[in-house]
C-alpha positions as CSV (number, residue, x, y, z in Angstrom):
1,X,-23.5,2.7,-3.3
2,X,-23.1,1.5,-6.6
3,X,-19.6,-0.9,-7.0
4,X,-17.9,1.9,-9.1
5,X,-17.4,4.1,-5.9
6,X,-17.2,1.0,-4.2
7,X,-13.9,0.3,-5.7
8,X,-13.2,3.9,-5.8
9,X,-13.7,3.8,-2.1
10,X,-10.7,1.1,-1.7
11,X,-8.4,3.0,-3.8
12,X,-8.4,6.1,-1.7
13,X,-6.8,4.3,1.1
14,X,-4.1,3.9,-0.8
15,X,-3.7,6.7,-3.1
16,X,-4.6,10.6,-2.2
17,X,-7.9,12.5,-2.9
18,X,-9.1,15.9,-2.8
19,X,-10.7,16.2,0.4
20,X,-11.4,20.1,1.4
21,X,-12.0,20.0,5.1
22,X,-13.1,21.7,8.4
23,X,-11.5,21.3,12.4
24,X,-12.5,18.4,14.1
25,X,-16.3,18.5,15.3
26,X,-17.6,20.5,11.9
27,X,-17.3,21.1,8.5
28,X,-16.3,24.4,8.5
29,X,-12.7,25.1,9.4
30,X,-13.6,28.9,10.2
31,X,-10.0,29.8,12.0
32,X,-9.3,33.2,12.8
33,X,-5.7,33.6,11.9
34,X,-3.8,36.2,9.6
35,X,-5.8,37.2,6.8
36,X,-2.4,37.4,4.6
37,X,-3.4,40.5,2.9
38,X,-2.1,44.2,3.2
39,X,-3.7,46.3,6.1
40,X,-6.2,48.0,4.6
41,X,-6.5,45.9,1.4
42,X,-9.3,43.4,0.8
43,X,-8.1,40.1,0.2
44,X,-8.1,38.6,-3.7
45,X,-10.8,35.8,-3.9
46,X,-8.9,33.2,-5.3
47,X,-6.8,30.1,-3.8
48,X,-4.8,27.2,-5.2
49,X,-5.6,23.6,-5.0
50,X,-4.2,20.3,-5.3
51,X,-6.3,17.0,-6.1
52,X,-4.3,13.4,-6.6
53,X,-6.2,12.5,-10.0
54,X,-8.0,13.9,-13.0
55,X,-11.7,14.5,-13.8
56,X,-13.7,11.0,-15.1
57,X,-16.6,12.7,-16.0
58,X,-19.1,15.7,-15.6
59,X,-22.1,13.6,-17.0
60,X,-24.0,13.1,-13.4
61,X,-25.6,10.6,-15.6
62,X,-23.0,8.7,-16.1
63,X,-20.1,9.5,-13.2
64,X,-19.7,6.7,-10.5
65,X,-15.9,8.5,-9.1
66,X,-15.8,10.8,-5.7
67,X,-13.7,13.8,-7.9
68,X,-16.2,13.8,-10.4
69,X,-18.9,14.0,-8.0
70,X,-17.5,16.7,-5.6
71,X,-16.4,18.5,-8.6
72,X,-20.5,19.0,-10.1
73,X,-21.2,20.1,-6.4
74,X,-19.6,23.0,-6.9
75,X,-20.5,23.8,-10.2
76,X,-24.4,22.1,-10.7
77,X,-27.0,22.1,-8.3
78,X,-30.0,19.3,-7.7
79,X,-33.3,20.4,-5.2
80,X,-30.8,20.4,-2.3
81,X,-27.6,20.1,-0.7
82,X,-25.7,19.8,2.7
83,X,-24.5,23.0,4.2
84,X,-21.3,23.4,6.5
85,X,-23.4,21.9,9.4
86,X,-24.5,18.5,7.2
87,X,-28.1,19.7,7.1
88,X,-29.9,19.0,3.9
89,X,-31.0,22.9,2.9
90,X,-32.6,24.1,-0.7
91,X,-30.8,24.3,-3.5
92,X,-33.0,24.6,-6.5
93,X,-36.4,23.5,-4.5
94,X,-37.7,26.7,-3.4
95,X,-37.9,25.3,0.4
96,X,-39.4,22.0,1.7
97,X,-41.9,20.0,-0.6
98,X,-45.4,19.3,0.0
99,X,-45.4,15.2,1.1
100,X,-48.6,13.0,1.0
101,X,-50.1,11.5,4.0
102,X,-48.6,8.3,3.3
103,X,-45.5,9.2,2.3
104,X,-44.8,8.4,-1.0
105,X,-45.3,11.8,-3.6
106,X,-43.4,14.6,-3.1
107,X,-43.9,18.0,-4.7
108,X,-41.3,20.3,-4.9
109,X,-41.5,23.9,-6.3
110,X,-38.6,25.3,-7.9
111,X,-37.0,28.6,-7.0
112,X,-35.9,30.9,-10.1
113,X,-32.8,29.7,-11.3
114,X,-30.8,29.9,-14.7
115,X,-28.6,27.9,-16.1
116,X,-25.3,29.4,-17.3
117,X,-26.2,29.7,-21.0
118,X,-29.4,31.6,-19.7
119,X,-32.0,28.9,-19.9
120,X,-34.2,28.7,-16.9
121,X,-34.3,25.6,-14.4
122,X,-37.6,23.8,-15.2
123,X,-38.7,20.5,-13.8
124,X,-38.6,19.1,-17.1
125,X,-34.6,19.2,-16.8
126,X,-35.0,17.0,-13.3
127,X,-37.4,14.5,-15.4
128,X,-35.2,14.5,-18.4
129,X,-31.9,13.9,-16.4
130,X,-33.8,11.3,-14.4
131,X,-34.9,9.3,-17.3
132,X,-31.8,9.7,-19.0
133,X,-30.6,8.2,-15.6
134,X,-32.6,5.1,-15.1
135,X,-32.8,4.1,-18.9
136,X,-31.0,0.5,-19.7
137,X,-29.6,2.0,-23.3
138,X,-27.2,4.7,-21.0
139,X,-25.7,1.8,-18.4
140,X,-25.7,4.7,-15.7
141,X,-23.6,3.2,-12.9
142,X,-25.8,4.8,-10.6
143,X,-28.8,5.3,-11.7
144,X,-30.2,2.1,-11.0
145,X,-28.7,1.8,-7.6
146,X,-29.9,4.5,-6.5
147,X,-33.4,4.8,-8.1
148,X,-34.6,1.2,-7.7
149,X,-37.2,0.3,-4.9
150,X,-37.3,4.2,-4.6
151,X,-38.4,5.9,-7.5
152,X,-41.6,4.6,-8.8
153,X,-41.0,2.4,-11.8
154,X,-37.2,2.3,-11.9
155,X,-36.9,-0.9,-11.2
156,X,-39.5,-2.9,-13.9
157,X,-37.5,-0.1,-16.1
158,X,-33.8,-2.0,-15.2
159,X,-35.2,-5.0,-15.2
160,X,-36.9,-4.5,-18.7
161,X,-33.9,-3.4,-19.8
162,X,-32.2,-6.0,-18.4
163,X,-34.7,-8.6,-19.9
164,X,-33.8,-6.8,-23.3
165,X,-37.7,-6.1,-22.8
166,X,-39.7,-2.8,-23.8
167,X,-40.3,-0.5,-21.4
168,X,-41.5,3.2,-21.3
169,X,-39.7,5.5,-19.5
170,X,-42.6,7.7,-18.9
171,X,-43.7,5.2,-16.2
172,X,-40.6,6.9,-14.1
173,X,-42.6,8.1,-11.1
174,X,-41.2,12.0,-12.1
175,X,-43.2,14.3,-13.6
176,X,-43.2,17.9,-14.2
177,X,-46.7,19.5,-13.5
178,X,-45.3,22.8,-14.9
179,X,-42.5,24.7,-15.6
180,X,-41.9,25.5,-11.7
181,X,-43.4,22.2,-10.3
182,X,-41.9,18.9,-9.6
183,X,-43.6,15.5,-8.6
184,X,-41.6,12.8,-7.8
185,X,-43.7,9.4,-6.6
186,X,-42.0,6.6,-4.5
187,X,-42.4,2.9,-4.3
188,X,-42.5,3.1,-0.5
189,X,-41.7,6.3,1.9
190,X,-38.5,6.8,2.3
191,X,-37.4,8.2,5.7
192,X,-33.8,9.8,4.1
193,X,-35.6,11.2,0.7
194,X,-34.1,14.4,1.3
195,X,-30.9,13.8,1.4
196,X,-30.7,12.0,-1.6
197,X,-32.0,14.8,-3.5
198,X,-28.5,16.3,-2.7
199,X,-26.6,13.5,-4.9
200,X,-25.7,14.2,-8.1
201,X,-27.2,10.9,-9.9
202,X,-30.8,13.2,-9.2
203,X,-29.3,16.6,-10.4
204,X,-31.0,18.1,-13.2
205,X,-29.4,18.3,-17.0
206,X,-31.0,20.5,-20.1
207,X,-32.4,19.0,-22.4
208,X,-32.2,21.2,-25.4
209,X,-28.3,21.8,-24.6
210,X,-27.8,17.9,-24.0
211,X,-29.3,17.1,-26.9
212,X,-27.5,19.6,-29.3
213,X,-24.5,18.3,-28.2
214,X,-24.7,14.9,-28.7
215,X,-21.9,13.1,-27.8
216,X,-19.3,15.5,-27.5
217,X,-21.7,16.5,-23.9
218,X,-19.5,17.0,-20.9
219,X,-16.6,15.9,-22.7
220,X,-15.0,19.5,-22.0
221,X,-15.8,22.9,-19.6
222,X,-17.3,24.0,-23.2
223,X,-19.8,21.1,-23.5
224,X,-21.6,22.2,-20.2
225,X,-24.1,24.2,-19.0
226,X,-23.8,24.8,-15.2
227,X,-26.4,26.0,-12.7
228,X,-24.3,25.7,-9.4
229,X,-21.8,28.3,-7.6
230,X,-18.9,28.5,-10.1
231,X,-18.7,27.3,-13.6
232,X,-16.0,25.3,-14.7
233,X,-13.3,26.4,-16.9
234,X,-10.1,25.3,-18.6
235,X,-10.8,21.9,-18.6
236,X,-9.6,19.8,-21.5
237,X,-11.5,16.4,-20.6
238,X,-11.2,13.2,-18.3
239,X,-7.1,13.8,-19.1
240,X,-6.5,17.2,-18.1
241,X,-4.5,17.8,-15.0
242,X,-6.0,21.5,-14.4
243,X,-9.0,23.0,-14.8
244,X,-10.4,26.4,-12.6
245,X,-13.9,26.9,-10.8
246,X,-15.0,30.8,-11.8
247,X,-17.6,32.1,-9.6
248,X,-20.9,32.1,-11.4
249,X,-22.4,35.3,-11.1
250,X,-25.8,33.8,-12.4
251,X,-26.2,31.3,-9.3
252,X,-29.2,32.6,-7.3
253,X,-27.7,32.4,-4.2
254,X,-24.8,34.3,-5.8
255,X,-23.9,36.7,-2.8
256,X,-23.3,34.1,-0.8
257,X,-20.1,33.1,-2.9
258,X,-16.9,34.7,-1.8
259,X,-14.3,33.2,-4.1
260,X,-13.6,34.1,-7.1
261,X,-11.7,31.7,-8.7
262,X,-10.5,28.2,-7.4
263,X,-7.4,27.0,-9.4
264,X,-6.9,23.4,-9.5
265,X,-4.0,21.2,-10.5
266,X,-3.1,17.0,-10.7
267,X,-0.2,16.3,-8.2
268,X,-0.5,13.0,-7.2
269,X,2.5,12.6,-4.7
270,X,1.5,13.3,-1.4
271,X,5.2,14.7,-0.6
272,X,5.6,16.7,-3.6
273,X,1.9,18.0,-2.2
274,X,3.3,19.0,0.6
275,X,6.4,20.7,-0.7
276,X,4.2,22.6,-3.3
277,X,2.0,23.8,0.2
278,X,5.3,24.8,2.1
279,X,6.1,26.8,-1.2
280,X,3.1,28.7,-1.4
281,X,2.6,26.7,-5.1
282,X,-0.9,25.4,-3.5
283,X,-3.3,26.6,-0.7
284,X,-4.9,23.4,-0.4
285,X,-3.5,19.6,-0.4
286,X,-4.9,16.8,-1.2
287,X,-4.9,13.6,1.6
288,X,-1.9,13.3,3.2
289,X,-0.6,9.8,2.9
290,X,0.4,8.2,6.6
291,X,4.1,8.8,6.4
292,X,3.6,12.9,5.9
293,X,1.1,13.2,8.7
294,X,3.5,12.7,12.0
295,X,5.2,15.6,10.0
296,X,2.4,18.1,11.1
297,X,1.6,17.2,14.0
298,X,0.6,19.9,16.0
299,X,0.4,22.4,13.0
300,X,-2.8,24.3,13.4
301,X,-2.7,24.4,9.4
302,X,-3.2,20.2,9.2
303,X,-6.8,19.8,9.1
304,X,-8.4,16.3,10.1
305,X,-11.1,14.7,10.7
306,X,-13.3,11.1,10.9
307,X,-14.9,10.2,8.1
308,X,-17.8,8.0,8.1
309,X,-16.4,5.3,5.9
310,X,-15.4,2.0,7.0
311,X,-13.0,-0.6,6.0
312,X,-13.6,-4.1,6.5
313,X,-11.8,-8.1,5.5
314,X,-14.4,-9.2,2.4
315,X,-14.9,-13.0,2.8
316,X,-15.9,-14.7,-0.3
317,X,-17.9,-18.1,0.6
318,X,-18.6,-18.7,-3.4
319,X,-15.9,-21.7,-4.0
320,X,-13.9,-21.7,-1.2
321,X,-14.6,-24.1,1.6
322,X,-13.3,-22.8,4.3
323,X,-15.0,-20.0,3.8
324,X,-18.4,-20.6,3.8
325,X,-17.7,-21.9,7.7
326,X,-18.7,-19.2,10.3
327,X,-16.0,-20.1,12.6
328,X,-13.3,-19.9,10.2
329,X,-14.2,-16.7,9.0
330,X,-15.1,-15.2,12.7
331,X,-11.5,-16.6,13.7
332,X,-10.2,-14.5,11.0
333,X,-11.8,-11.3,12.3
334,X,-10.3,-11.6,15.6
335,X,-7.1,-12.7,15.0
336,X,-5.9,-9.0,13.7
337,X,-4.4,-6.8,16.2
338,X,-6.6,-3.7,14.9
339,X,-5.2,-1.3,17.2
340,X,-1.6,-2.0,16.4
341,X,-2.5,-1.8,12.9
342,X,-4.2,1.6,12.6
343,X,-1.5,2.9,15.2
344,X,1.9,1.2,13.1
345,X,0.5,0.9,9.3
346,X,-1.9,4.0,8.8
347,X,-1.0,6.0,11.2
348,X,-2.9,8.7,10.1
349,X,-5.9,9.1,13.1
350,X,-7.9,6.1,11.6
351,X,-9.8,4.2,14.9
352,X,-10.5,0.4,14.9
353,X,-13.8,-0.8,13.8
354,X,-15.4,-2.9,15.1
355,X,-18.7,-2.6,13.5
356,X,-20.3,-1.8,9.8
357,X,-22.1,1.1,10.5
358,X,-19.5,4.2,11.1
359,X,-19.8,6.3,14.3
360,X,-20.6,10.0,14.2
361,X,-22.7,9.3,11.3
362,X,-26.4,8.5,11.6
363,X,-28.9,10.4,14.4
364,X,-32.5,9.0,15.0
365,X,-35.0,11.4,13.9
366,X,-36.6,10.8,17.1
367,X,-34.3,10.3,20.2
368,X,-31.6,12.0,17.9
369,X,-28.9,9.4,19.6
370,X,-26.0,8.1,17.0
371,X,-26.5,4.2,15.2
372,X,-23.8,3.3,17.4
373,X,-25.5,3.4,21.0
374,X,-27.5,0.7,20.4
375,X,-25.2,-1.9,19.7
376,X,-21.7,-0.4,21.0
377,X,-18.5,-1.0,19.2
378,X,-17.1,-4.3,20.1
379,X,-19.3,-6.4,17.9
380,X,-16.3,-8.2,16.4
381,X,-13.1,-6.9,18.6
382,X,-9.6,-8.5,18.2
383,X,-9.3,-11.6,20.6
384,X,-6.8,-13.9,20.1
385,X,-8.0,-16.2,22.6
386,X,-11.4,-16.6,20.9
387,X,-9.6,-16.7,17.5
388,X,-8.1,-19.8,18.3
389,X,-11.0,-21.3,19.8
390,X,-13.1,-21.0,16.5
391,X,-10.4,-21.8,14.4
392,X,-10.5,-25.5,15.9
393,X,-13.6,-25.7,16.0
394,X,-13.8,-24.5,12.0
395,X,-10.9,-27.2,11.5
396,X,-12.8,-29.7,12.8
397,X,-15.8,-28.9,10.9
398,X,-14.4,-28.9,7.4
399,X,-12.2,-32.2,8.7
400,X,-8.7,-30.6,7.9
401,X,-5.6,-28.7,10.3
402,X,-4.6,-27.0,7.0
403,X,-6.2,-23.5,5.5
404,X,-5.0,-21.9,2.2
405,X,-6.7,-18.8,1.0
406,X,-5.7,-15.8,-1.4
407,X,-5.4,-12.7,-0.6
408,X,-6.0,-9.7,-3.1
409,X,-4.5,-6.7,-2.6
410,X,-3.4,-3.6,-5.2
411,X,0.2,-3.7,-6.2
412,X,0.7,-0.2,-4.6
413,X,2.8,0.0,-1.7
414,X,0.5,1.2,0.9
415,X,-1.6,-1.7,0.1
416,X,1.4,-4.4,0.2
417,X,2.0,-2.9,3.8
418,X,-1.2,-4.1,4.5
419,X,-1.4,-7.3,2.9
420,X,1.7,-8.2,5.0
421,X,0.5,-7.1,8.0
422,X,-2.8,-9.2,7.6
423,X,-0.6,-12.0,6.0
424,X,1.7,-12.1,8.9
425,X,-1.6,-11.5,12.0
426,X,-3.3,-14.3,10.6
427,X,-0.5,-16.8,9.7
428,X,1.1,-16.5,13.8
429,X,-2.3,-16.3,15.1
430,X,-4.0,-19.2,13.2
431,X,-1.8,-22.3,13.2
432,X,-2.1,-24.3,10.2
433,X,-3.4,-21.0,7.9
434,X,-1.6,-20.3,4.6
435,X,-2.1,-16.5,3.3
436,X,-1.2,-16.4,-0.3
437,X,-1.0,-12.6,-0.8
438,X,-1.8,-11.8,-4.6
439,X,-1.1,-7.7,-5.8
440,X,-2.1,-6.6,-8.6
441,X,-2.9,-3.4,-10.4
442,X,-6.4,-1.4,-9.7
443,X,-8.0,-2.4,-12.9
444,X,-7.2,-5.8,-12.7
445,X,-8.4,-6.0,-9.0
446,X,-11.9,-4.6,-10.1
447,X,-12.5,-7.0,-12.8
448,X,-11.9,-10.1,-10.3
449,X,-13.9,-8.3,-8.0
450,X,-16.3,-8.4,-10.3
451,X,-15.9,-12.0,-11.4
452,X,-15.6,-12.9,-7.9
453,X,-12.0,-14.3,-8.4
454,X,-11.1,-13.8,-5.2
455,X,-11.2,-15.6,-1.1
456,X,-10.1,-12.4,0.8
457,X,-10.0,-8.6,0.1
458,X,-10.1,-5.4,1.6
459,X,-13.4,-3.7,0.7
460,X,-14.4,-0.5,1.7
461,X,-17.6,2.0,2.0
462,X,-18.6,5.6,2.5
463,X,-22.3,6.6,2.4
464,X,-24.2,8.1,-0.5
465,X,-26.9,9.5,2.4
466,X,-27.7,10.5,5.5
467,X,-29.0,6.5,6.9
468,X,-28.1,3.6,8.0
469,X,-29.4,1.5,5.5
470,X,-26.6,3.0,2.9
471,X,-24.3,0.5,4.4
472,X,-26.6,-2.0,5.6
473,X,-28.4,-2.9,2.4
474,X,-24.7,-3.9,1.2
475,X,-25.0,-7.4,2.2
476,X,-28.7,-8.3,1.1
477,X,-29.0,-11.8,-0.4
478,X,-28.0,-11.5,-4.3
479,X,-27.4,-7.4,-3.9
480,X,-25.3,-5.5,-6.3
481,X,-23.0,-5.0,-3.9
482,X,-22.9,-8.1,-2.6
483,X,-20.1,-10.0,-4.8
484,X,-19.4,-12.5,-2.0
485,X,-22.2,-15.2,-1.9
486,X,-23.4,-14.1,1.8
487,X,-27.1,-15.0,2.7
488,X,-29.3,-15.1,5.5
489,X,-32.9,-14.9,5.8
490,X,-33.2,-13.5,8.7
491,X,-30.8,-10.4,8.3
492,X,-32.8,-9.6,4.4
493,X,-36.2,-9.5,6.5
494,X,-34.8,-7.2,9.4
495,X,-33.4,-4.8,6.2
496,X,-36.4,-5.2,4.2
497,X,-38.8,-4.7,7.3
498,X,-36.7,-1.4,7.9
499,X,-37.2,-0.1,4.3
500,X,-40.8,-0.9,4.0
501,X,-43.4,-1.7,7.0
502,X,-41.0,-0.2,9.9
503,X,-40.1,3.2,7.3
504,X,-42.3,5.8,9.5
505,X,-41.1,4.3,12.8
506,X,-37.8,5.8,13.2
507,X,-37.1,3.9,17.0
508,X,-38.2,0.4,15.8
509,X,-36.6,0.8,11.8
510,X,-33.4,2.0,14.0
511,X,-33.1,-1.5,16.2
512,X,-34.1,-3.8,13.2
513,X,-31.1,-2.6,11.6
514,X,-29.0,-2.8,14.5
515,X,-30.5,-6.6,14.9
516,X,-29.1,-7.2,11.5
517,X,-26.0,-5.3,12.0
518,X,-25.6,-7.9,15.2
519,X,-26.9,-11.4,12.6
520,X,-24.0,-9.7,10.3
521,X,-20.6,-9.7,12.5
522,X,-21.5,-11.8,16.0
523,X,-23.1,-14.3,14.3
524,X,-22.4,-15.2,10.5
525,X,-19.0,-12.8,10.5
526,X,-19.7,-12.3,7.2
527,X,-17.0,-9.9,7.1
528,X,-14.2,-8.7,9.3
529,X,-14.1,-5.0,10.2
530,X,-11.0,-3.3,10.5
531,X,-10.8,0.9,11.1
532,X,-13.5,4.0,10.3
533,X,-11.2,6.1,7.9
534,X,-9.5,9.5,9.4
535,X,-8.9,11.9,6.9
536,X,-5.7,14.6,6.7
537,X,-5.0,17.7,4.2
538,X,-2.8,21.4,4.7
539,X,-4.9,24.0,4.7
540,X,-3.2,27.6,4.1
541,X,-4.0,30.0,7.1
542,X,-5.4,32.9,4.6
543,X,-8.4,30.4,3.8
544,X,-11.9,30.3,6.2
545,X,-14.4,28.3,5.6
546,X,-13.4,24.9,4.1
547,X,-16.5,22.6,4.0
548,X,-16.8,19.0,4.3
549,X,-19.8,16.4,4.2
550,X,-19.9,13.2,5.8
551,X,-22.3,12.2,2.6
552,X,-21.8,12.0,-1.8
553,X,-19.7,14.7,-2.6
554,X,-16.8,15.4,-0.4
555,X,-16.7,19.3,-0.1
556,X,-18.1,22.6,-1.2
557,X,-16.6,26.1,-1.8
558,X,-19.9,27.8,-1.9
559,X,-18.9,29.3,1.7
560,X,-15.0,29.5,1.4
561,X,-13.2,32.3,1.7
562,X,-9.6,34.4,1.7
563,X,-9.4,36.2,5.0
């Protein structure tokens, strides 16, 4: 995942987000309860949402923010997306694509699709986007990340670009062989291909309308063309604080669509969420922050569930000392009470971590068991006992009984909660450690982030696809989302190996990563896990069919309804 929704990623812990969400165990709430229409009536299609922020963008070119992506998902379309059940199912690929023997070209055929000014879908749309994507000139926050070492070409493209070197975009290994065809060529095969296709960096764009536009594209509902399950409406721009999703009686899978209309408004109070729910102001909430949820517990309308994002202590080994010793850092990770703190701070159904790869996330395609039966999940657990131990022994390596380090937090005051919780763990369970807690706003956060001015923060991940390796190839040596300084040999090979020579061996690509995942915590403790994120929003009765996915976008209406 590319840093923007990286740092979006940490925000949302402490701030609320649109989440639309099923019962525990699926994505799909589908309660039978009162309908809350008239006996004999048919119910009106439409419902009432909440979400905590505004729009970014509706470029998929150039939006990096979980709102802006969930909000295309329901209005645009790419070859395919996840269904209630998180199974990667056609969207504009007219079924499954024809694969060559090694792997590594893909051709799709396109179902018949329009777009919402009446254009058809060609694959010349998916090649223009895709270029438009990948090219140096647009600084798409995601296109690189998520086309380099995958899409054939993309990355002597970025690193042309980068180079302020020529380059020729036609070299992008996507071309369309007709109107109707679509042949996308990889660098390597790419076990969880699919499933990218369902991310909005790959959706397609038209060219003409793009174009005609120029730079006034996307910058209102008016500027867009939409291909997906409702169109979007009454949106002013990346300010507005409502805008409405009208069903789009054009989408070819039209019938499937219940709702008519999805009414959305900016509340960003989780409280004043609440109230507006209880009032009958809003069907849906956004996240419920950890001092609402105990409110609901019990209500059948509270809907929650685990997400597969994970939390962790970032350790930054680029200038301080301490640091860049093992011991200090793995006395760090065990010196925090993670139970207490999940159970007292958030409060809000989060588990302890104590891994990087979530749980209830990623199924072998062959034995079809989770990631986290290989290695378990006490790679890192909370031990004082041990804590101590390696913090004497770090001491004694870096000659000194005395530790300072900062701590950078967001001046919010969920995440000043947090920062003295850590602040106060480490400084009793450490002896001699000094934890200079600095808030500040977002913004500023990022851009230290980014500059690596910084010893300790939290940092935080959810996956962009269906694999393991969406988290894993976070901490390669010199990675875009690295920003710490952390290196080893032996975990980059184990990573590498499981994108290239081990891709078509699901059993043994499975265990290198989980080898890696063991070099990461037990040995180096390059970082400190601390919880895998539980999720919490009100969901009126009246509505069935609420869909979540554990990947990119968070939720779909495509199969909501009013009962």
């Amino acid at each position: 995942m590319k840093r923007s929704k990286y740092f979006l990623l940490l925000a949302l812990t402490l701030v609320l987000s649109m989440f639309l969400a099923a019962c525990n165990g699926g994505g799909d709430t589908g309660k039978e309860t009162d309908t809350g229409a008239d006996e004999g009536k048919e119910a009106t299609q439409e419902i009432k949402a909440l979400e905590s922020q505004a729009i970014p963008s509706m470029d998929s070119v150039m939006a990096q923010d979980t709102v802006s992506f969930t909000t295309m998902n329901n209005v645009m379309e790419g070859l395919y997306r996840l269904d209630p059940n998180q199974e990667v199912v056609p969207g504009m690929a007219d079924g499954d694509p024809e694969v060559s023997e090694d792997g590594t070209v893909y051709t799709f055929k396109l179902r018949d699709a329009k777009w919402s000014n009446g254009d058809s879908v060609t694959a010349n749309d998916f090649v223009y986007a895709w270029q438009r994507a990948i090219n140096p000139e647009n600084a798409s926050p995601y296109g690189p990340y998520m086309m380099d070492g995958k899409i054939k070409g993309a990355a002597e493209i970025s690193a042309a670009g980068a180079a302020k070197k020529e380059y020729d975009l036609n070299t992008l290994g996507v071309k369309a062989i007709d109107e109707k065809t679509l042949e996308v060529t990889l660098e390597r095969p790419i076990p969880y291909f699919k499933s990218l296709m369902a991310f909005p960096t790959f959706y397609p764009q038209n060219q003409k309308f793009v174009e005609e536009q120029g730079e006034n594209y996307a910058k209102t509902a008016e500027n867009l063309v939409y291909n997906g399950p409702f169109v979007l409406s009454d949106w002013g721009g990346s300010t507005a604080s409502e805008w409405t999703y009208s069903k789009n009686k054009d989408y070819w899978d039209a019938e499937t669509v219940k709702l008519e209309t999805v009414q959305w408004n900016v509340l960003k109070d989780s409280q004043s969420s609440a109230n507006a729910f209880e009032t009958g102001e809003a069907d849906v909430t956004g996240k419920l922050s950890s001092d609402i949820v105990p409110q609901y517990e019990g209500d059948e309308r509270l809907v929650n569930w685990l997400e597969p994002t994970i939390f962790w202590l970032k350790f930054n080994q680029k200038e301080n000392d301490a640091l860049k010793n093992p011991d200090i850092r793995k006395a760090i990770a065990q010196a925090i009470n993670k139970e207490d703190y999940v159970n007292s701070v958030l409060n809000n159904g989060s588990i302890v971590a104590n891994y990087a790869v979530p749980k209830e996330f990623a199924k072998n395609d062959e034995t079809g068991k989770d990631f986290r039966e290989i290695n378990g999940d006490e790679l890192l657990p909370y031990n004082v006992d041990e804590a101590k131990k390696a913090w004497e022994k770090g001491l004694a390596a870096i000659g000194t009984d005395t530790v300072e380090v900062r701590y950078l937090g967001d001046d919010t005051e969920s995440a000043k909660k947090t920062a003295e919780y850590i602040k106060n763990q480490l400084e009793t369970n450490l002896p001699g450690l000094k934890l200079k807690v600095e808030s500040v706003p977002f913004s500023v956060r990022l851009d230290r982030e980014n500059s690596q001015d910084y010893d300790i923060q939290l940092a935080g991940w959810g996956p962009d696809y269906l694999d393991p390796m969406t988290f894993s190839d976070l901490w390669l040596t010199g990675g875009g989302n690295n920003k710490m300084d952390y290196s080893n040999e032996k975990y980059d090979k184990l990573v590498k190996d499981a994108q290239t020579t081990l891709a078509q061996q699901p059993v043994e690509r499975y265990d290198a990563l989980a080898q890696a995942e063991k070099i990461l915590l037990e040995e180096d403790a390059a970082i400190a896990p601390l919880y895998q994120r539980s999720s919490n929003v009100l969901v009126n009765e009246k509505v069935d069919g609420f869909t979540y996915h554990l990947v990119g976008p968070e939720y779909s209406f495509k199969w909501t309804s009013v009962k």
